[in-house]
Backbone as a ProteinNet text record, in pm:
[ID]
protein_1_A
[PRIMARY]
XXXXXXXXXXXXXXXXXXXXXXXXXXXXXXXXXXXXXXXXXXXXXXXXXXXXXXXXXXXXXXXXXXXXXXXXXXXXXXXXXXXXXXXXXXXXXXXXXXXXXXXXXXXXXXXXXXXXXXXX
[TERTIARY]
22429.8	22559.2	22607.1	22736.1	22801	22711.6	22656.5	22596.8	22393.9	22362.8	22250.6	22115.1	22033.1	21944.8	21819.1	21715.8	21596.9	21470.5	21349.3	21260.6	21174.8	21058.2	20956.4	20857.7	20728.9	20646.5	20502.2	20406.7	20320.5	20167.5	20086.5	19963.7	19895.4	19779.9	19719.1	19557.1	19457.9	19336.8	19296.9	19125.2	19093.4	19130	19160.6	19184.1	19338.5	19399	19531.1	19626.2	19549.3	19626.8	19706	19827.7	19900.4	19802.6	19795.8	19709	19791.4	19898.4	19981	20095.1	20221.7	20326.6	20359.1	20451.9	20548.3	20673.2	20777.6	20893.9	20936.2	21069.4	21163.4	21154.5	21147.8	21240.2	21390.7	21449.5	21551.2	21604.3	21636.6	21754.8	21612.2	21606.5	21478.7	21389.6	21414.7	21331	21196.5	21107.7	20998.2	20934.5	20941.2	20960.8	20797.2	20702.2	20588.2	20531.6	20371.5	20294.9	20228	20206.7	20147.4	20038.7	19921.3	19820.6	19772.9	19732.1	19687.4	19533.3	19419.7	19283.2	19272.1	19139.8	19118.3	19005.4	18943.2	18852.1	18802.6	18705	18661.7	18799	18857.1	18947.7	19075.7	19094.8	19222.5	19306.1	19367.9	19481.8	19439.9	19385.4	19353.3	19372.5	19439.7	19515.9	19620	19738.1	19829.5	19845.8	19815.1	19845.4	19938.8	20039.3	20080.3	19992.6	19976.3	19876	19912.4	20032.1	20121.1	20264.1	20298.3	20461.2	20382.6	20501.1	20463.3	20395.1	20391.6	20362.4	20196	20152.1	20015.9	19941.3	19854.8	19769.7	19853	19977.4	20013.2	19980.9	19946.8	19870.8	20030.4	20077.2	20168.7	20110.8	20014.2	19979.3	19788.2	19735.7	19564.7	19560.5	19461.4	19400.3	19292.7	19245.9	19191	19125.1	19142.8	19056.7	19108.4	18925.5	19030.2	18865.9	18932	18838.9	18725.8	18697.7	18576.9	18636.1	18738.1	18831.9	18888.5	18894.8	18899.1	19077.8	19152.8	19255.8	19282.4	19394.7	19405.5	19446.9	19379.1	19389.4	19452.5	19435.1	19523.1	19568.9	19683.2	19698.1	19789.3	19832.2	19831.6	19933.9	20044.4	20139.8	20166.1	20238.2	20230.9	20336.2	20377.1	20482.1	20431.8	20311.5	20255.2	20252.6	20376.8	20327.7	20235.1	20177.3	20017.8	20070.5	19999.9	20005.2	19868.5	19910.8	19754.8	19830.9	19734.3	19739.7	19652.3	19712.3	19600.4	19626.6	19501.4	19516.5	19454.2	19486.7	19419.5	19260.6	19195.1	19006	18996.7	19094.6	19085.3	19143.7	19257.3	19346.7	19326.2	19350.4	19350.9	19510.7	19572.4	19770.2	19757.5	19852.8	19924	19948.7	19873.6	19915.7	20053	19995.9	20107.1	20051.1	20156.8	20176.8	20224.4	20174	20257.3	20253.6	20337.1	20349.4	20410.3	20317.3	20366.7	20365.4	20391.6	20450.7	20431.9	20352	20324.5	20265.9	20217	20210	20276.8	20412.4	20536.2	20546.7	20527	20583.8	20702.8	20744.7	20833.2	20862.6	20726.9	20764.3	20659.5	20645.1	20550.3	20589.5	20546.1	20585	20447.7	20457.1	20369.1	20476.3	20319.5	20409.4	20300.7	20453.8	20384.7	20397.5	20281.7	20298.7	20282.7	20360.8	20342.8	20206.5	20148.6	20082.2	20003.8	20125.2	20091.1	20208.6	20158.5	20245.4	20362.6	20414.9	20564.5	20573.3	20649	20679.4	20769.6	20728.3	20763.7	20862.9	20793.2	20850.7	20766.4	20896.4	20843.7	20922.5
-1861.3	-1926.3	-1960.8	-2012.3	-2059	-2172.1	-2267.3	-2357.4	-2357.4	-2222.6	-2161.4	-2235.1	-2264.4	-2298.1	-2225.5	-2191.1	-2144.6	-2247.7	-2228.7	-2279.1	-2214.5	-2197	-2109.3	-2244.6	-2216.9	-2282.6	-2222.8	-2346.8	-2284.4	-2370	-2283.9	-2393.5	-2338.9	-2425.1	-2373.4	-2418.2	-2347.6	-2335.8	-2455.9	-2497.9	-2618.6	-2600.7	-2528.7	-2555.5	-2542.8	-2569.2	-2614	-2461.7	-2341.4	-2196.5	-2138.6	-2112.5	-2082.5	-1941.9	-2024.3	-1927.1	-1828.8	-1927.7	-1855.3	-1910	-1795.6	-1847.8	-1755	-1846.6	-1836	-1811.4	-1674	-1682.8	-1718.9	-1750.6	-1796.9	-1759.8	-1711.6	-1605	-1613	-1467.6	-1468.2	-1418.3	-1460.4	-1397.7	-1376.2	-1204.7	-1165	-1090.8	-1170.2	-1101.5	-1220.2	-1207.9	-1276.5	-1269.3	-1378.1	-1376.4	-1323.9	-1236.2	-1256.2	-1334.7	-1361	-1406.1	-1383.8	-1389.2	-1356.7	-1408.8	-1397.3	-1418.1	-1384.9	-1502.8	-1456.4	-1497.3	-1326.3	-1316.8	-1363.3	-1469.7	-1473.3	-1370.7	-1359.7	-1313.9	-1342.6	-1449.6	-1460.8	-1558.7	-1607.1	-1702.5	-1641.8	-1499.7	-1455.4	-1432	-1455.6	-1380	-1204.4	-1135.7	-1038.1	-966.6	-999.3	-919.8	-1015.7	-947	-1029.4	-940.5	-963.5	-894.5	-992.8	-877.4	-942.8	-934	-1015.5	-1035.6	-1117.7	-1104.1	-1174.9	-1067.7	-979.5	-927.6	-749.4	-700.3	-586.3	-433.2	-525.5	-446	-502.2	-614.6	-694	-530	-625.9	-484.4	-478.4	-478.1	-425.3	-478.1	-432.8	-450.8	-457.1	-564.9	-559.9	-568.7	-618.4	-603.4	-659.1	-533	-555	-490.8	-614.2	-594.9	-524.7	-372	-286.9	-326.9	-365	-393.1	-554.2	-563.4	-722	-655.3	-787.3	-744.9	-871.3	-879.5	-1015.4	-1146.9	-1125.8	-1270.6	-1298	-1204.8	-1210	-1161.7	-1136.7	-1085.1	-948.2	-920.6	-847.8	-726.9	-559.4	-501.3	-330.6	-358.3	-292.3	-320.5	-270	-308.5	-202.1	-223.9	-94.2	-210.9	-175.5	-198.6	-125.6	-202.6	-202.8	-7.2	-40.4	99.8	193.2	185	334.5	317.2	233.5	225.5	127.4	180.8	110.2	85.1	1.6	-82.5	-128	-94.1	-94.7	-193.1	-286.7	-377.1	-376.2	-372.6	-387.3	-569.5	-620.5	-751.1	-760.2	-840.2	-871.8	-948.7	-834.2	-888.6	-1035.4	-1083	-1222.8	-1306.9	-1267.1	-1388.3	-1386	-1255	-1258.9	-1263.2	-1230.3	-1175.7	-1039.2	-1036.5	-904.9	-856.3	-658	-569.9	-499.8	-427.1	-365.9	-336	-278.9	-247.4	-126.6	-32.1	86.7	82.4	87.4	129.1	277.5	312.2	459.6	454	591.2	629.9	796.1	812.4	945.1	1044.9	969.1	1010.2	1010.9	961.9	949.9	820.9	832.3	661.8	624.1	531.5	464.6	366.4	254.5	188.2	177.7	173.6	147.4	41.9	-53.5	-163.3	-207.6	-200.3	-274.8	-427	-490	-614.6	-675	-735.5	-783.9	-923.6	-1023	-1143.3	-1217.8	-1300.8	-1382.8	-1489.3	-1564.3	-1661.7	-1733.8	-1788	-1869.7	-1845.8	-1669.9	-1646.6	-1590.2	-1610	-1636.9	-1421.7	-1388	-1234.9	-1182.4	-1100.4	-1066.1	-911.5	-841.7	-727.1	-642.4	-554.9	-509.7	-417.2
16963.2	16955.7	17095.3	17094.5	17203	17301.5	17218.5	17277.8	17324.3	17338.5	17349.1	17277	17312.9	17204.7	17269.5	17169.6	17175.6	17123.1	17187.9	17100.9	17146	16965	16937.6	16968.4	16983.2	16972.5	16907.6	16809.4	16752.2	16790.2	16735.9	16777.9	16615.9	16626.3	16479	16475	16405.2	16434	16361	16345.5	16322.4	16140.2	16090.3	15944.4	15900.7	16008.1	15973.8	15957.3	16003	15972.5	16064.7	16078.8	16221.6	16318.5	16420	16516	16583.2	16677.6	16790.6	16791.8	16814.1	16766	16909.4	16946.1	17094.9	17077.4	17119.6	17082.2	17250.3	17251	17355.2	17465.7	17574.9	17708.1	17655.1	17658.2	17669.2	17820.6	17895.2	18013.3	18115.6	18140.8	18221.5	18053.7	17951.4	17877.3	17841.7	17839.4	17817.3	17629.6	17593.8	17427.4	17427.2	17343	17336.7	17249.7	17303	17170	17102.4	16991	16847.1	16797.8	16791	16722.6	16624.8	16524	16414.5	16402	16359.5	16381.4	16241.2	16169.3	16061.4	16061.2	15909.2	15900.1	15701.2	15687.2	15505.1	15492.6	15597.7	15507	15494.4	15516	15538	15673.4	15671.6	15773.9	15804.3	15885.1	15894.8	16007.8	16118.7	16221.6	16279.4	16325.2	16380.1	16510.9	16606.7	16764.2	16852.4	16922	17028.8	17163.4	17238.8	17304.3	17472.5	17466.5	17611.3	17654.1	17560.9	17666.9	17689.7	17743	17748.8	17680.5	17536.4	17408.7	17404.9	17500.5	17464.5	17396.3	17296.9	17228.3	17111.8	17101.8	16963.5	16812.8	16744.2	16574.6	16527.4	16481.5	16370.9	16280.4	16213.6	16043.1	16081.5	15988.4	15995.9	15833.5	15818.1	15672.2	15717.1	15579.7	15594.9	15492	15393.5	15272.1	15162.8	15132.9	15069.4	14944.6	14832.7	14706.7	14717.8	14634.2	14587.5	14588	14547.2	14552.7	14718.5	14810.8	14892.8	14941	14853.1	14808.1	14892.2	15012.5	15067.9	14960.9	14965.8	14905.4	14976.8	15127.3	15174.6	15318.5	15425.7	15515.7	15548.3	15720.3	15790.7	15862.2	15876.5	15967.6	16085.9	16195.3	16302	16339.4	16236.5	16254	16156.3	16163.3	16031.5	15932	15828.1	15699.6	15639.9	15529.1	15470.4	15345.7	15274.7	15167.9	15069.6	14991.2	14874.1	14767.3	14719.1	14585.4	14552.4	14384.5	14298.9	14220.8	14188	14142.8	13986.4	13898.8	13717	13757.4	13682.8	13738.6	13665.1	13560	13484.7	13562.1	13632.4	13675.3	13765.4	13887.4	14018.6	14063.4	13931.2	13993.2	14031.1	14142.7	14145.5	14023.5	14033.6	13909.2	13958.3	14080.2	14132.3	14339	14358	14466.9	14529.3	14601.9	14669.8	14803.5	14844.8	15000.4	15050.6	15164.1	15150.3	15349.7	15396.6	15508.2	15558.1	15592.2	15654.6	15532.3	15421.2	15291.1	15223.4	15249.4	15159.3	15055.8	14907.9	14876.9	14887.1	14961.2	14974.7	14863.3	14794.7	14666.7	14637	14480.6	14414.3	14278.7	14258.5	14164.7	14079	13929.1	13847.4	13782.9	13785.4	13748.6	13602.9	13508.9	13423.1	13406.5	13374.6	13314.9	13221.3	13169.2	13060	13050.9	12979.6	12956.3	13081.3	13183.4	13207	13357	13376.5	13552.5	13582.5	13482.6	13524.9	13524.1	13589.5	13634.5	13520.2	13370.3	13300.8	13336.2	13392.4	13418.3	13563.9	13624.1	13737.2	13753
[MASK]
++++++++++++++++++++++++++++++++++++++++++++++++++++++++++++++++++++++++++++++++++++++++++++++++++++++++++++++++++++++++

C-alpha cells in the first residue's frame, strides 16, 4: 500500500511448467528464489536456492503411484502427507496429514458418477 508496488518474476521450462519464481527485494531484504525440480512429469521438489535460507526444501515428493500421482510429501516445516487415489478413476480417496506423528487431518472423499465431491 501507500503507493508501493512489487514485482515477482517467473521463468518456465521447455514444457511450459513454472521453473523459477522471483519474489521482490523488499527494503535491505532480498526476495528469494524458488525452484521447481521435475521428476516423471511431476512437480517433485521446490527449493529456495538464492536468499539466505538457499538449500531450503519447502515441499519434496517422497512417493508417487503408477499413474504418477503424488502419494506422499514432506514439507518444508516437518509435516508429511499421504494420499490415497480410486485404482478405476485415479480421484482422490482420501488424505492425512500428520506432524511429529500427530494427525492433524485426515479426509475420505466420496464421488458421484461423473466427479463431482459427494461427501468428505
Amino acid at each position: 500500500t501507500g503507493g508501493a508496488s512489487y514485482t515477482t518474476s517467473s521463468t518456465y521450462d521447455s514444457y511450459g511448467r513454472p521453473y523459477e519464481l522471483t519474489y521482490p527485494t523488499v527494503g535491505s531484504i532480498t526476495g528469494p528464489k524458488i525452484r521447481t525440480e521435475y521428476s516423471y512429469g511431476a512437480a517433485y521438489k521446490t527449493t529456495d536456492y538464492s536468499s539466505g535460507s538457499a538449500g531450503t526444501v519447502y515441499h519434496l515428493t517422497t512417493a508417487v503411484n503408477a499413474r504418477g500421482q503424488s502419494t506422499g510429501v514432506t514439507y518444508g516445516n516437518g509435516v508429511t502427507a499421504s494420499f490415497t487415489y480410486g485404482d478405476d478413476t485415479g480421484w482422490l480417496k482420501g488424505n492425512t496429514v500428520t506432524k511429529g506423528g500427530t494427525t492433524i487431518q485426515s479426509y475420505n472423499y466420496g464421488f458421484d458418477y461423473v466427479g463431482n465431491v459427494t461427501s468428505r
